[in-house]
Structure formats: structure tokens, C-alpha cells
ROGU-367944 format. One record per residue (C-alpha): x, y, z; residue number from 1. Coordinates in nm, 3 decimals. Example, Ala and Ser with C-alpha at 12.3 -4.5 7.8 and 13.67 -1.06 7.14 Angstrom:
      c1      c2      c3 num
   1.230  -0.450   0.780   1
   1.367  -0.106   0.714   2
***
This chain:
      c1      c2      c3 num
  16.121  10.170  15.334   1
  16.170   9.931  15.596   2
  15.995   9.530  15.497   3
  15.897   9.482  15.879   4
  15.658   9.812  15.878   5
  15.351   9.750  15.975   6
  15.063   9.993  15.874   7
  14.925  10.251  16.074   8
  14.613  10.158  16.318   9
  14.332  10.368  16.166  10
  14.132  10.565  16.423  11
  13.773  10.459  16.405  12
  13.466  10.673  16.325  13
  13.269  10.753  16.641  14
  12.886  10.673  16.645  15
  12.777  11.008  16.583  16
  12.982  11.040  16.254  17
  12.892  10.670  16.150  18
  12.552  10.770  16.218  19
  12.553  11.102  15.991  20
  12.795  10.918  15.696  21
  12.514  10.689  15.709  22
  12.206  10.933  15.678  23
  12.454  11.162  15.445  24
  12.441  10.859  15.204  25
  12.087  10.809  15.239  26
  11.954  11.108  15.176  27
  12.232  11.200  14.909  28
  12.133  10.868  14.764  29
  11.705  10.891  14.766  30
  11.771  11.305  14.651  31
  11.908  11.196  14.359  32
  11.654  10.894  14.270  33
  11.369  11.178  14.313  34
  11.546  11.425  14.144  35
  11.623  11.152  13.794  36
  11.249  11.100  13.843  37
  11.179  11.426  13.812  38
  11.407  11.500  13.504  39
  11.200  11.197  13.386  40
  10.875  11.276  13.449  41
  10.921  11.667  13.326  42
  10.863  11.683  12.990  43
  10.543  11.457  12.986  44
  10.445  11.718  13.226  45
  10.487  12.068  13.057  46
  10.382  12.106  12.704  47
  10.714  11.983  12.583  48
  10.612  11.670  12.446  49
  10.919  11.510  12.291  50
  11.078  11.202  12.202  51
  11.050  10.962  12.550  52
  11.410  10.797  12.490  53
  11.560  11.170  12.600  54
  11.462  11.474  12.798  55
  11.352  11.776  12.574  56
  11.328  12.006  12.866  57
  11.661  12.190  12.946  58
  11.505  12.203  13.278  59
  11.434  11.865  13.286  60
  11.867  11.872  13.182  61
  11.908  12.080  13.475  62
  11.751  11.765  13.730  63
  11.976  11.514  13.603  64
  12.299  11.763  13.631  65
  12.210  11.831  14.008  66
  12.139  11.457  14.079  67
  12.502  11.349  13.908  68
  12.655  11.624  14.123  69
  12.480  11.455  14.433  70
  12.633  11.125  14.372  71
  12.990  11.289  14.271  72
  12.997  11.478  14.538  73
  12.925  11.157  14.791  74
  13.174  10.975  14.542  75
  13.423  11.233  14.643  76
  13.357  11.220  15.014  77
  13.379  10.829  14.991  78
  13.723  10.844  14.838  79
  13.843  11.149  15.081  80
  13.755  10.933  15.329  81
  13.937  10.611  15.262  82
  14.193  10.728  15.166  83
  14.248  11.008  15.494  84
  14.605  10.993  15.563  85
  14.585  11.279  15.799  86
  14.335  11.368  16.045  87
  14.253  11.717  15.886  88
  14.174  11.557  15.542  89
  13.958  11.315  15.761  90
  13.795  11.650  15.901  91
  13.722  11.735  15.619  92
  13.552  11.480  15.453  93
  13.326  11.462  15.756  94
  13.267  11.842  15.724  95
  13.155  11.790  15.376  96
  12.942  11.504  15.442  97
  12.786  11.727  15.750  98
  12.755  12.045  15.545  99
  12.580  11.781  15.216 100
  12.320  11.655  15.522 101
  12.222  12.004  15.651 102
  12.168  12.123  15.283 103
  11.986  11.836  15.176 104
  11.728  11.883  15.496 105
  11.692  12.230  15.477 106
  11.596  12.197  15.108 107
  11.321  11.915  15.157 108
  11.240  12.082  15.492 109
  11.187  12.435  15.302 110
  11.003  12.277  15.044 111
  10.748  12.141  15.281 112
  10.730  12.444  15.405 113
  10.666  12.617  15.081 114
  10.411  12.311  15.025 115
  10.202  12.377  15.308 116
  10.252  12.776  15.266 117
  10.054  12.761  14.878 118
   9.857  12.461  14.866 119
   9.695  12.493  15.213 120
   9.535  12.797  15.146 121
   9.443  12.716  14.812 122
***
């Protein structure tokens, strides 16, 4: 390898996918604080009424799996990204961070939904 190389220029992000890395964090980020909460909460709010220095509830289990799996998963798309040595690994980070964001917002969004669908009318 040649001592006078000089490294690659890397291509910046444009707005649009600086904008949706950004919200992508975000909302990975706050889904997982609400869903450790949750797991937190859970078994003080079903009858399971165990020790408070661990969750009881497998469900309660099941809440701190998906909110590790958030944060790997935007832990993976972090290190895809910086390290990108080809612009279709760079595609694909972005895809993945695109395809987290749409999840994440049609999951709160359908939860709304299914919000104002049962308590409204009750």
C-alpha cells in the first residue's frame, strides 16, 4: 500500500436521509424507553405481584427483549453506516433505518387507532 494515499472523500448524507437517520434514532430511541417502562410497570399491574428488583411477568420479559432489539438493531445501522465502504452497503443501512421508521409509525399510529376504536365508544 502506497504511504502517500490519501483516503477516500466520503459522499455526504443528503438532508432528507439526515433528516430520517435523525427521526429513525428518535423514535427507535423514545420506543424503547416506553417499551422498558412498560416491562417495568407490568407486573405491578396484573396480579403478578412479585419481587420489584425483577420482572415476574414473561410478558413483562417479552417488553424488555423487543426494546434491546430496538437499540441493536439502531446499533447495527450505526455501525453499517460508518463503516459503508461501498455505496450499496450505504443503501442499505439507509433502507433499514427507513424500513425501522415506517414500522415504528405504523405501530404507534395503529395503536392510536385501536385507542380511539375501543375506548371511544366505551
Amino acid at each position: 500500500m502506497p504511504v502517500n494515499r490519501t483516503p477516500r472523500p466520503s459522499r455526504r448524507l443528503s438532508d432528507g436521509w439526515a433528516i430520517t437517520l435523525s427521526f429513525d434514532a428518535l423514535a427507535t430511541l423514545f420506543t424503547a424507553l416506553v417499551l422498558c417502562a412498560t416491562g417495568a410497570l407490568l407486573p405491578g399491574i396484573t396480579e403478578d405481584h412479585g419481587p420489584a428488583t425483577e420482572p415476574t411477568s414473561p410478558r413483562a420479559l417479552a417488553f424488555f427483549l423487543s426494546a434491546l432489539l430496538l437499540v441493536s438493531s439502531l446499533a447495527g445501522t450505526a455501525v453499517l453506516l460508518s463503516r459503508a465502504g461501498t455505496d450499496r452497503s450505504r443503501a442499505l443501512a439507509l433502507r433499514l433505518s427507513g424500513v425501522r421508521l415506517a414500522l415504528l409509525l405504523v405501530s404507534a399510529g395503529s395503536f392510536v387507532v385501536y385507542g380511539i376504536v375501543t375506548v371511544e365508544p366505551a
